[in-house]
C-alpha positions as CSV (number, residue, x, y, z in Angstrom):
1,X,51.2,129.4,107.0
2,X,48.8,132.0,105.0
3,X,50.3,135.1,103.7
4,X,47.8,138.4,103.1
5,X,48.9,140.6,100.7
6,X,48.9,144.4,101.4
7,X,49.9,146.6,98.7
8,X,50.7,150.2,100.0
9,X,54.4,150.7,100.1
10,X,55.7,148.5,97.3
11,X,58.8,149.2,96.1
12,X,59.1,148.4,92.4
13,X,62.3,149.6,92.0
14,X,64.2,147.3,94.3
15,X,66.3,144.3,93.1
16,X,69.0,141.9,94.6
17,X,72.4,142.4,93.4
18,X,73.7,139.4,96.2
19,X,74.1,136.1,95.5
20,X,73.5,135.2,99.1
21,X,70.0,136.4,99.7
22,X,67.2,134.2,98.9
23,X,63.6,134.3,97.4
24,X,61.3,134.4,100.3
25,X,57.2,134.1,100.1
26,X,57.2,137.7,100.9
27,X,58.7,138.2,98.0
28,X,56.9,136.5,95.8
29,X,53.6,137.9,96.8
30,X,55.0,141.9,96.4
31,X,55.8,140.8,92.8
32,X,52.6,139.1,92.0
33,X,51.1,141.8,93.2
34,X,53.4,144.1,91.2
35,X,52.0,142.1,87.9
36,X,48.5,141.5,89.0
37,X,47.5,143.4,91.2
38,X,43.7,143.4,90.4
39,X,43.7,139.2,91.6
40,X,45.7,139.8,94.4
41,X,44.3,142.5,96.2
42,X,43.1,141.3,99.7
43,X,44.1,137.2,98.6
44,X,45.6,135.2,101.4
45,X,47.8,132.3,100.2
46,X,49.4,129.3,101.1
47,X,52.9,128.5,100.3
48,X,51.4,125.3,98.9
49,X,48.4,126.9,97.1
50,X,47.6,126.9,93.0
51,X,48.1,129.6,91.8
52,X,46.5,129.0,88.3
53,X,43.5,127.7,89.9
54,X,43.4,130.6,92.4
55,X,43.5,132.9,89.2
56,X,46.5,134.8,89.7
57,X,48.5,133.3,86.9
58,X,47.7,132.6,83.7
59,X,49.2,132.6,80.4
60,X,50.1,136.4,80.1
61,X,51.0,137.1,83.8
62,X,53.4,134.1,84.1
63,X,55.2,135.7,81.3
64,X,55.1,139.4,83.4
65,X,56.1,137.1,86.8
66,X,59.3,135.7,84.5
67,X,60.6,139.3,83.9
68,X,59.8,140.5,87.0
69,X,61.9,138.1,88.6
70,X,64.5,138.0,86.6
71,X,64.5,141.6,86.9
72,X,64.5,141.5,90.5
73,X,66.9,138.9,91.0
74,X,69.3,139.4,88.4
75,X,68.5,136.0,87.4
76,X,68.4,134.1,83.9
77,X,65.2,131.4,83.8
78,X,65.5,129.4,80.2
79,X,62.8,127.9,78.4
80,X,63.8,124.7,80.1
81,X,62.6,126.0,83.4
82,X,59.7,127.3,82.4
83,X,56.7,124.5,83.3
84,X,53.3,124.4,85.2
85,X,55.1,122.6,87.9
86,X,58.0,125.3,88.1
87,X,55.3,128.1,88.9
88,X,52.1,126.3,90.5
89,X,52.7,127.3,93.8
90,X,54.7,129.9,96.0
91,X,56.9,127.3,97.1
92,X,57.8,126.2,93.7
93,X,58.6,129.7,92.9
94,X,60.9,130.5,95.8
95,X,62.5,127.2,94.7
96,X,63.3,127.9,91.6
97,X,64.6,131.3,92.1
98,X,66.8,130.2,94.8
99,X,68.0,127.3,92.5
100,X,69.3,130.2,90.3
101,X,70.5,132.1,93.0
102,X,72.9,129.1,94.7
């Protein structure tokens, strides 16, 4: 399934205060586009894609993506969850997130 990013309308404002809603792929992509917007304007991804190799993380934006999401989902991610493999992909995101969230 591909997802295309539009950015008009994002709220930046809006968190989840619910412990039973869960990280979607929508989700994700409003706040990677909320931390860089400049490599996501117009992308389409994959659920499964990389998003290192695509070149919308690196070592300073997965940093901004932590505190976005904790932010967002009143989360806590330690130093112990924080790994290439925990953040390569959309998928592994909305995992982790919803690991947290459960």
């Amino acid at each position: 399934m591909w997802w295309v990013l539009t950015i008009k309308g994002i709220n930046k404002e809006s968190s989840y205060s619910g412990r039973d809603l869960k990280a979607t792929n929508e989700d994700l992509i409003q706040i990677l586009s909320e931390v860089n917007r400049n490599a996501m304007s117009g992308v389409a991804l994959r659920e499964d894609e990389d998003l290192f190799k695509k070149g919308i993380l690196d070592s300073l934006t997965i940093v901004q993506l932590i505190v976005a999401i904790e932010k967002k989902y009143s989360i806590k991610i330690s130093g112990r969850d924080i790994n290439y493999q925990s953040f390569t992909t959309l998928r592994s995101i909305e995992d982790l997130i919803n690991s947290k969230l459960s």
